[in-house]
py3Dmol code that shows the C-alpha trace and the ligand (Angstrom):
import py3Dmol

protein = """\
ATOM      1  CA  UNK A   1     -15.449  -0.088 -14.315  1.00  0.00           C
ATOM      2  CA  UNK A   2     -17.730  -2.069 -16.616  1.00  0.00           C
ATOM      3  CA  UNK A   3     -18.273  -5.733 -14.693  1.00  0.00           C
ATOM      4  CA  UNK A   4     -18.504  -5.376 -11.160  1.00  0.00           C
ATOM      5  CA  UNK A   5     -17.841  -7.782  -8.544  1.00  0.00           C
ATOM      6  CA  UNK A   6     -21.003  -8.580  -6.316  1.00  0.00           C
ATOM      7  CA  UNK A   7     -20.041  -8.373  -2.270  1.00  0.00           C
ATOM      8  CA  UNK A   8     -20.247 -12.087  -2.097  1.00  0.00           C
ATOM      9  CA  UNK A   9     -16.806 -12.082  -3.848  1.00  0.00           C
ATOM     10  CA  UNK A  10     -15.247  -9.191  -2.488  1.00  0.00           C
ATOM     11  CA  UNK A  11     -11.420  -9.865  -1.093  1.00  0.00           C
ATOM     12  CA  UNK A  12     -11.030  -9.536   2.520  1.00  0.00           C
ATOM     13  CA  UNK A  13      -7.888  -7.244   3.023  1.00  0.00           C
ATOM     14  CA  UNK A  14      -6.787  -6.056   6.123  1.00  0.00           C
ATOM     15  CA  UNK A  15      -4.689  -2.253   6.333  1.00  0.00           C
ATOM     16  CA  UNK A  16      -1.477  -1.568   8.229  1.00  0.00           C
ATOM     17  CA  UNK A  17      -1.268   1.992   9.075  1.00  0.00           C
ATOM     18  CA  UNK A  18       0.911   4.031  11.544  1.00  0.00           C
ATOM     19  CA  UNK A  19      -0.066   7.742  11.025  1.00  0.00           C
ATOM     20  CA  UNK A  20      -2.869  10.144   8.963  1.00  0.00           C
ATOM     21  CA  UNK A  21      -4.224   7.456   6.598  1.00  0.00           C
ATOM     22  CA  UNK A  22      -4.462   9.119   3.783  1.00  0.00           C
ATOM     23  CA  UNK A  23      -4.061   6.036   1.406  1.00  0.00           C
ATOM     24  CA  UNK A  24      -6.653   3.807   3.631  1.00  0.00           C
ATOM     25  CA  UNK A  25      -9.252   6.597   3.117  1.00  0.00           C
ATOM     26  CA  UNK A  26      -8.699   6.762  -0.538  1.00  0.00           C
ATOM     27  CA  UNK A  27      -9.115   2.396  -0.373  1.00  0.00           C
ATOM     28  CA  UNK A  28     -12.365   2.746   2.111  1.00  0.00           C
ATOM     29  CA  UNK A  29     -13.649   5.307  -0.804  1.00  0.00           C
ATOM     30  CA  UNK A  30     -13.375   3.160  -4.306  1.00  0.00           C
ATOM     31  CA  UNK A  31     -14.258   0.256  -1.556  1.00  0.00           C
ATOM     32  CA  UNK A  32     -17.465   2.323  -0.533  1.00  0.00           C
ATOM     33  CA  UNK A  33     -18.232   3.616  -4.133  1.00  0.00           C
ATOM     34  CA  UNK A  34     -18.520   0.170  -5.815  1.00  0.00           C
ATOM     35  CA  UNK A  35     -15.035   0.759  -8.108  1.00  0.00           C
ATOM     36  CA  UNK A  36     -13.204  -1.846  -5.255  1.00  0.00           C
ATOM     37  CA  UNK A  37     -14.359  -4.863  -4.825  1.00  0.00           C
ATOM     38  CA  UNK A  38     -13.284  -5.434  -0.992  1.00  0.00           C
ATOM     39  CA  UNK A  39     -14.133  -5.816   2.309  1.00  0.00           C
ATOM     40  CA  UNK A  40     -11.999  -4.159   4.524  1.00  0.00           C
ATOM     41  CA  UNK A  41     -11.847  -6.526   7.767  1.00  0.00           C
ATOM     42  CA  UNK A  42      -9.719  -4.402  10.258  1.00  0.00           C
ATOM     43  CA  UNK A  43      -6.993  -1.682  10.574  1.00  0.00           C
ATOM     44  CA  UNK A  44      -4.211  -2.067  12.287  1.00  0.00           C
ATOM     45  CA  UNK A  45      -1.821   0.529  13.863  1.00  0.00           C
ATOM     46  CA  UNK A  46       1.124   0.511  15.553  1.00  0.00           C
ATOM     47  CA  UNK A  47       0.492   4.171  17.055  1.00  0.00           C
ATOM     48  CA  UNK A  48      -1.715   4.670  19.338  1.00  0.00           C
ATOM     49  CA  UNK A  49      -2.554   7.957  17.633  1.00  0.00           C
ATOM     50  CA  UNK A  50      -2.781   7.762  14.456  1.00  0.00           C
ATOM     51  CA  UNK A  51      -5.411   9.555  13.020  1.00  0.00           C
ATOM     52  CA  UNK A  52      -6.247   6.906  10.439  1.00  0.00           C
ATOM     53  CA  UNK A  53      -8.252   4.659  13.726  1.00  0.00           C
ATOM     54  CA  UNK A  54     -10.774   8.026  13.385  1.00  0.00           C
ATOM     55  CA  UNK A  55     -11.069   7.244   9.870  1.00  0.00           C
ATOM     56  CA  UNK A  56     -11.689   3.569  10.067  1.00  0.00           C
ATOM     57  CA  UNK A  57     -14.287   4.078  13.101  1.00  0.00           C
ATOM     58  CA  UNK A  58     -15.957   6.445  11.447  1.00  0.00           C
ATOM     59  CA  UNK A  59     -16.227   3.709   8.290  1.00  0.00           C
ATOM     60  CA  UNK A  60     -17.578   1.417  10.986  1.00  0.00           C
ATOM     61  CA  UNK A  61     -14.011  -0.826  10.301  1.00  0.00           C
ATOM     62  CA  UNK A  62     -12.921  -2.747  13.579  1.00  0.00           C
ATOM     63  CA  UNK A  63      -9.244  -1.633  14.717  1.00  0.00           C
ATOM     64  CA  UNK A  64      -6.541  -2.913  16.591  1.00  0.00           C
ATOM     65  CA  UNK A  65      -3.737  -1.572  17.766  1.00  0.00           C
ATOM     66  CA  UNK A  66      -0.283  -3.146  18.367  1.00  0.00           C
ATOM     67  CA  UNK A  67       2.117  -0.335  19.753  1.00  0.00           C
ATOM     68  CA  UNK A  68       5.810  -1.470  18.981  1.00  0.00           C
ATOM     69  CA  UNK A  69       6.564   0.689  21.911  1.00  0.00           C
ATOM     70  CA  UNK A  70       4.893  -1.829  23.849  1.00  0.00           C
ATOM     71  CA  UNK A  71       7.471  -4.672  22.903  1.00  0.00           C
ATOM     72  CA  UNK A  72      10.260  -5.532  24.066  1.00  0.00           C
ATOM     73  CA  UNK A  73      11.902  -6.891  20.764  1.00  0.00           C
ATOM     74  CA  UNK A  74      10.960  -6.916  17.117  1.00  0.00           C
ATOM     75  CA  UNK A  75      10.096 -10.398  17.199  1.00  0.00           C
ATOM     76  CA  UNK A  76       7.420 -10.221  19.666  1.00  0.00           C
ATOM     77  CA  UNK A  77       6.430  -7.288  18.289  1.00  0.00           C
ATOM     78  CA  UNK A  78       6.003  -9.032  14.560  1.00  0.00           C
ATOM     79  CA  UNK A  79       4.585 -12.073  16.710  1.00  0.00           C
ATOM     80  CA  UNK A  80       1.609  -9.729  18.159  1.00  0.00           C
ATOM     81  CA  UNK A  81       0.861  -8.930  14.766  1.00  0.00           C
ATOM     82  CA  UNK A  82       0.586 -11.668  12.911  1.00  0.00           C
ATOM     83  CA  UNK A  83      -2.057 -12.813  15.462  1.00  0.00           C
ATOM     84  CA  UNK A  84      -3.894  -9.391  14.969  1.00  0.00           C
ATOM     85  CA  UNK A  85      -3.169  -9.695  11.203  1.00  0.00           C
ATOM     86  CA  UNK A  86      -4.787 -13.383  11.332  1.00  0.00           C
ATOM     87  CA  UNK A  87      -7.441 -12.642  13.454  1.00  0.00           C
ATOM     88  CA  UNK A  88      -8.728 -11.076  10.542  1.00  0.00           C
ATOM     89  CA  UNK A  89      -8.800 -13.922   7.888  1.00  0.00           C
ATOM     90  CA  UNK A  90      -7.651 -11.565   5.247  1.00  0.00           C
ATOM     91  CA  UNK A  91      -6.290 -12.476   0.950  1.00  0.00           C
ATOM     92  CA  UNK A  92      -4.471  -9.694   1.042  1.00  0.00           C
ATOM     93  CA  UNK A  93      -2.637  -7.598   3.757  1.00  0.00           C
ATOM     94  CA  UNK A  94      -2.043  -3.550   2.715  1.00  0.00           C
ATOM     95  CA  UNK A  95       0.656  -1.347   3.939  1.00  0.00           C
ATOM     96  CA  UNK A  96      -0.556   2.008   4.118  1.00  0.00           C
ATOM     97  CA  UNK A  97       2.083   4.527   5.616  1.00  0.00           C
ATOM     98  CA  UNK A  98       3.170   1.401   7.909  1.00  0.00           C
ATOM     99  CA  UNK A  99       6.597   2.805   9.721  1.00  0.00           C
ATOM    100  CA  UNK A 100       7.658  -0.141  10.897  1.00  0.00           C
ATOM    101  CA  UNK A 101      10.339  -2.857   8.995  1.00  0.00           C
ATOM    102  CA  UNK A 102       8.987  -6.635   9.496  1.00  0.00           C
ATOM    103  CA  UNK A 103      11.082  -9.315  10.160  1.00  0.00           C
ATOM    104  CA  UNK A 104      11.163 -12.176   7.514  1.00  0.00           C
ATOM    105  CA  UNK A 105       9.200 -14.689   9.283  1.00  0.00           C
ATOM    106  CA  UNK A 106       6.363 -12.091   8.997  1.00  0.00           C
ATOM    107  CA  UNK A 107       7.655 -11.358   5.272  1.00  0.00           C
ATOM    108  CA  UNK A 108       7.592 -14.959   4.200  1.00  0.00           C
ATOM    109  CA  UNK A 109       4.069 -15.754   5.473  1.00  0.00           C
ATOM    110  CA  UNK A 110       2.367 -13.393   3.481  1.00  0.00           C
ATOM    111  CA  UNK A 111       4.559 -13.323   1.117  1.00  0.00           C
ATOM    112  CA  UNK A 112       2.823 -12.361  -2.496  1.00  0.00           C
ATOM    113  CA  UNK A 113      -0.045 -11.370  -0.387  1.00  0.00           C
ATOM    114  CA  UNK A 114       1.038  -8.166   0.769  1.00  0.00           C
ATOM    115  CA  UNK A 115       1.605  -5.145  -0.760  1.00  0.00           C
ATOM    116  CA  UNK A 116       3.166  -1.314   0.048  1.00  0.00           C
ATOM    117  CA  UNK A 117       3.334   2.060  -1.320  1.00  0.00           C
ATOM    118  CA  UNK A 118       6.349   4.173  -1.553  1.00  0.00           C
ATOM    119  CA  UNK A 119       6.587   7.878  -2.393  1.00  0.00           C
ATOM    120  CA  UNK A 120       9.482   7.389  -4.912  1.00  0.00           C
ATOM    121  CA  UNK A 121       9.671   5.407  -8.339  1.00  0.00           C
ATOM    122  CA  UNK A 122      11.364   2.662  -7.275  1.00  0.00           C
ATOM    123  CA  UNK A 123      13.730   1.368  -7.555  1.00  0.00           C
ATOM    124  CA  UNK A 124      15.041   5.013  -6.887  1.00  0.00           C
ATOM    125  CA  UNK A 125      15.397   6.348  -3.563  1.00  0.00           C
ATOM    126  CA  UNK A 126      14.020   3.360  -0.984  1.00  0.00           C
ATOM    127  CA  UNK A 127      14.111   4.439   2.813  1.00  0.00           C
ATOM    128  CA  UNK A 128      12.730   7.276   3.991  1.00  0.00           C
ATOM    129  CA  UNK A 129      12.483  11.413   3.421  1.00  0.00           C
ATOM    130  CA  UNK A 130      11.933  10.847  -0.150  1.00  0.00           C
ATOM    131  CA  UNK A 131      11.197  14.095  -1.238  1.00  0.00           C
ATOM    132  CA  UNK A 132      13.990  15.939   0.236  1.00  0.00           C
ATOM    133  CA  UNK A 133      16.838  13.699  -1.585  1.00  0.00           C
ATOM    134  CA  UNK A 134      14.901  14.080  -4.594  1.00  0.00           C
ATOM    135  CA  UNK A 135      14.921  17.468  -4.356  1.00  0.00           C
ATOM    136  CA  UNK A 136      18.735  17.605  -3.282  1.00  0.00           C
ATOM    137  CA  UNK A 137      19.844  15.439  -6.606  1.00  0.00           C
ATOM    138  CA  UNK A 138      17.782  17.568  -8.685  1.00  0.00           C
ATOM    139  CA  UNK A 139      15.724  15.515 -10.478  1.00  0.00           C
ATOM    140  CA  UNK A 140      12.961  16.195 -12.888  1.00  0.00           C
ATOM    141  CA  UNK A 141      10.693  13.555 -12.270  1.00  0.00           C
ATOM    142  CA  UNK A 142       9.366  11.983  -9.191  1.00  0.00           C
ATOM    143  CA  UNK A 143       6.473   9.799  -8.266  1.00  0.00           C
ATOM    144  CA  UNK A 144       5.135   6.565  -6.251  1.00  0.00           C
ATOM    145  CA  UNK A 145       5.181   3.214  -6.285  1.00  0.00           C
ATOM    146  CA  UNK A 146       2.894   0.264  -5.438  1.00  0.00           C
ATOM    147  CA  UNK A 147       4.778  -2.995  -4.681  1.00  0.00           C
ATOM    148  CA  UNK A 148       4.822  -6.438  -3.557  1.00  0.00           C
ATOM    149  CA  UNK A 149       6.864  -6.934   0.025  1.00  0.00           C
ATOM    150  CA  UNK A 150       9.586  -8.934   0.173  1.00  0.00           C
ATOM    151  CA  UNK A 151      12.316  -8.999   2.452  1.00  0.00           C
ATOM    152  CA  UNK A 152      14.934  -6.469   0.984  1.00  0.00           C
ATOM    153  CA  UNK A 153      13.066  -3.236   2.503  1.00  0.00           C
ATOM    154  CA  UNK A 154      10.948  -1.181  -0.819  1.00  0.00           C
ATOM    155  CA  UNK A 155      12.218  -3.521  -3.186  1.00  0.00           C
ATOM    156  CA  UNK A 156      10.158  -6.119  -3.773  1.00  0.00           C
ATOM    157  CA  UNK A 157       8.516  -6.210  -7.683  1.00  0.00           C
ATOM    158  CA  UNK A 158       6.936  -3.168  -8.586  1.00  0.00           C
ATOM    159  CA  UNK A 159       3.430  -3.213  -9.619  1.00  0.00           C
ATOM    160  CA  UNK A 160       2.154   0.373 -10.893  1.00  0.00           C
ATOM    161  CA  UNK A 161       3.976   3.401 -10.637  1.00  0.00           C
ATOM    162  CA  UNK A 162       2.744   7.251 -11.542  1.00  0.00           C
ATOM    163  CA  UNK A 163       5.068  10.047 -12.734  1.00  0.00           C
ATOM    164  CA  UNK A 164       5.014  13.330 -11.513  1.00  0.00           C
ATOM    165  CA  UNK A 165       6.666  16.390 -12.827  1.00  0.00           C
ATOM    166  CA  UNK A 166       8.902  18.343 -10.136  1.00  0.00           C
ATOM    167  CA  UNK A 167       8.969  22.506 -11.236  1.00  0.00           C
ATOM    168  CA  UNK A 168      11.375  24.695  -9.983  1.00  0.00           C
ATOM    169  CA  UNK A 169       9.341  25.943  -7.340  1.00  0.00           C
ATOM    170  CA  UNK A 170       8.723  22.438  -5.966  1.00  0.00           C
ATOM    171  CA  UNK A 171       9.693  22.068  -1.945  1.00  0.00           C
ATOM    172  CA  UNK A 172       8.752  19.041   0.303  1.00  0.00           C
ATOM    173  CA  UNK A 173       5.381  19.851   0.769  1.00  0.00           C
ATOM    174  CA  UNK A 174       4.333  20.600  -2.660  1.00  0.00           C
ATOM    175  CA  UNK A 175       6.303  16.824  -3.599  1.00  0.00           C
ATOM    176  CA  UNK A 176       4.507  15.759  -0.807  1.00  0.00           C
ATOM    177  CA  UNK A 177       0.643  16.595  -1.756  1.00  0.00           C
ATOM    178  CA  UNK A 178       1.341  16.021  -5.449  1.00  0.00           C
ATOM    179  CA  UNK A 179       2.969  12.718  -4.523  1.00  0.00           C
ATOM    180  CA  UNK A 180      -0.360  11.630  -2.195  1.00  0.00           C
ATOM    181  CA  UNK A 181      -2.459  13.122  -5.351  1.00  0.00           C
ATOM    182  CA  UNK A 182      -1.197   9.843  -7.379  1.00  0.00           C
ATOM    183  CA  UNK A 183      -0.950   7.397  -4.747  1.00  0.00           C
ATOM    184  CA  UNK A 184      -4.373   7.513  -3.963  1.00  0.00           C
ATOM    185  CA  UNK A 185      -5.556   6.182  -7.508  1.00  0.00           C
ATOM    186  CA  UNK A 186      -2.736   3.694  -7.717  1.00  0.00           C
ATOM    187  CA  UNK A 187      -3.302   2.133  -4.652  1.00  0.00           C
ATOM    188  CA  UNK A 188      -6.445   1.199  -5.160  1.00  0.00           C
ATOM    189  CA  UNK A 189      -5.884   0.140  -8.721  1.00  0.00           C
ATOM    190  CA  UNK A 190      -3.397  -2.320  -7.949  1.00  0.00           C
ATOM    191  CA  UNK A 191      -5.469  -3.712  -5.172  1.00  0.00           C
ATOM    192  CA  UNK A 192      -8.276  -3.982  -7.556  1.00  0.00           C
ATOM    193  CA  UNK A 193      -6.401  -5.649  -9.768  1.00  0.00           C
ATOM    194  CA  UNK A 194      -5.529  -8.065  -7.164  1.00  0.00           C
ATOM    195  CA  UNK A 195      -8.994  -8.683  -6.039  1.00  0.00           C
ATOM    196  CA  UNK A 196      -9.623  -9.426  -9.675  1.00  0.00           C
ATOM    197  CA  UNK A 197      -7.079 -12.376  -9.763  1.00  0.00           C
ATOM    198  CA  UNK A 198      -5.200 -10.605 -12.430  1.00  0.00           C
ATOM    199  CA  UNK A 199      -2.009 -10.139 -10.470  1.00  0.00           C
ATOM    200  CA  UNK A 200       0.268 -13.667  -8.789  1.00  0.00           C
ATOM    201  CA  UNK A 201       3.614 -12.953  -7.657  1.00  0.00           C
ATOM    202  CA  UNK A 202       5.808 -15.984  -8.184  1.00  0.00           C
ATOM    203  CA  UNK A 203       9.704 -16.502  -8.175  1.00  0.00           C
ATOM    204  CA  UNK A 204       9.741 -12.952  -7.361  1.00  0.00           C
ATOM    205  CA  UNK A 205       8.360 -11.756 -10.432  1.00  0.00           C
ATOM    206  CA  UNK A 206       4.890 -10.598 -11.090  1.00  0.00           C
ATOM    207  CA  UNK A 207       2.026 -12.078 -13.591  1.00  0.00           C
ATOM    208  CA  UNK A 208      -0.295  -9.993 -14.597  1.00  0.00           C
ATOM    209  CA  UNK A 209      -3.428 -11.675 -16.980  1.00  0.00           C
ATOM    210  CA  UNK A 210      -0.503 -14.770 -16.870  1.00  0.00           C
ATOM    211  CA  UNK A 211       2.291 -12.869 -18.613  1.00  0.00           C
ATOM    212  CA  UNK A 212       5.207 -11.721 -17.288  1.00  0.00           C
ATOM    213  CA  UNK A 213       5.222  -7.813 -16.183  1.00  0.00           C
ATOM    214  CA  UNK A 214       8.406  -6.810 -17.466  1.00  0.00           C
ATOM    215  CA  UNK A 215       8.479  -2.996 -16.120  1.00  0.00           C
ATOM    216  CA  UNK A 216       6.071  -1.563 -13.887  1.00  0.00           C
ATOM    217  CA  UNK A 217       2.288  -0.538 -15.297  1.00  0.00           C
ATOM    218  CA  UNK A 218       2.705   3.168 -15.660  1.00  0.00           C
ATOM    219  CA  UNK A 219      -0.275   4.968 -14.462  1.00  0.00           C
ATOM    220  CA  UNK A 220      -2.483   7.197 -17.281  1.00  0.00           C
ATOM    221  CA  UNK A 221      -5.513   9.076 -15.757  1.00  0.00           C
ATOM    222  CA  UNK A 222      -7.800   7.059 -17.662  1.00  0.00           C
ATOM    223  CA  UNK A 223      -6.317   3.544 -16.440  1.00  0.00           C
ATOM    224  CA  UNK A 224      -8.825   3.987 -13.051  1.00  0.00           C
ATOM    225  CA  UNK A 225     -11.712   2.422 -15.653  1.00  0.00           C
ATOM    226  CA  UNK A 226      -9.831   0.169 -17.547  1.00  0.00           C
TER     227      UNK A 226
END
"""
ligand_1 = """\
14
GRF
C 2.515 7.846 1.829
O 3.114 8.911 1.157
C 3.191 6.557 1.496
O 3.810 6.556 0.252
C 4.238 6.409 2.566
O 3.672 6.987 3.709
C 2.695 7.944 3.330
C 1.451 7.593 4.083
O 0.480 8.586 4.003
N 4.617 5.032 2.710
P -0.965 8.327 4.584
O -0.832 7.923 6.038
O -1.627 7.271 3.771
O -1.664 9.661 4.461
"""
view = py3Dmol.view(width=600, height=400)
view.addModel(protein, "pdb")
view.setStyle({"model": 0}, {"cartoon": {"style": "trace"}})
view.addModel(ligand_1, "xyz")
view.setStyle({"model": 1}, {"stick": {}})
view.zoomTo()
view.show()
């Protein structure tokens, strides 16, 4: 990346995580390394356990955790977190491996201000155990997806996607770590680009550099230093 972005105007983002965390150490990385201009305000869980929390102490991130199991609807649940989402001030709210649907109130208020990223390339295969129905139809191709949330569940506008090739000798795990592999240099990338100003969702549809993004940016290796 040629012209950084000093601290003072880093974007304050806040992560959503509900298991290993992965993607949020991949974000704390570029964020540490200088390639992300961010400031990563808090990490939320909604398990208890999730090893992500170890990853965000040990980053010296402040974490909260709102256990759904705690709650005895959705709506109070999605109420809890907004306030822990707020309490953090953030541009920019990231769903990393978040488990959890959100109800449209929650949806609405940060709407074009929150993004998520989804082992598939959408708008193929939403919902979960991605790799096994890919497997089952037999495709040849697979990948991820980085998107804006909206309130139809992994479809909002797609932002970047990356390609993978599946072999015959592919099974769930090998989809799985190839799949991670990619996601951790789109994620970042898109929120970069964010941070950067270069990407507005409106009516649904995304702007990038104030032109309409007609298909999806399709990741190349060397797009991490455009
Ligand atoms: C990723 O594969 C992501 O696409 C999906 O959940 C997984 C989270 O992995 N939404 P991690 O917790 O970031 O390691």
């Amino acid at each position: 990346m040629t012209d950084k972005i000093s601290p003072a105007e880093s974007l304050p983002i806040v992560i959503l995580i509900s298991g290993y965390g992965s993607n949020l150490q991949a974000i704390i990385d570029a964020s540490r390394s200088g390639e992300l201009p961010v400031e990563i305000r808090g990490v939320i869980s909604n398990r208890p356990n999730a090893y992500g929390l170890q990853r965000a102490k040990e980053a010296g991130i402040p974490v909260k955790i709102i256990d759904h199991a705690t709650y005895l609807d959705r709506p109070s649940f999605d109420r809890a977190l907004q306030k822990a989402i707020d309490s953090f001030q953030p541009s920019l709210v990231i769903l990393a491996g978040f488990m959890r649907i959100l109800g449209p109130d929650l949806i609405n208020r940060y709407q074009g201000r929150m993004m998520n990223i989804h082992p598939s390339l959408l708008p193929a295969y939403p919902g979960l155990n991605t790799h096994q129905r890919v497997l089952d139809a037999g495709e040849k191709e697979h990948g991820a997806s980085v998107h804006f949330v909206t309130n139809e569940l992994d479809s909002g506008p797609v932002i970047i996607q990356a390609r993978i090739k599946i072999t015959p000798d592919d099974n769930v795990r090998s989809l799985s770590t190839k799949v991670q592999a990619v996601e951790h240099h789109i994620y970042p990338l898109a929120i970069k680009w964010f941070a950067e100003r270069r990407l507005e969702l409106t009516d649904n549809k995304i702007l990038m550099d104030k032109k309409p993004l007609t298909a999806p940016v399709e990741y190349r290796v060397s797009t991490l230093s455009d």
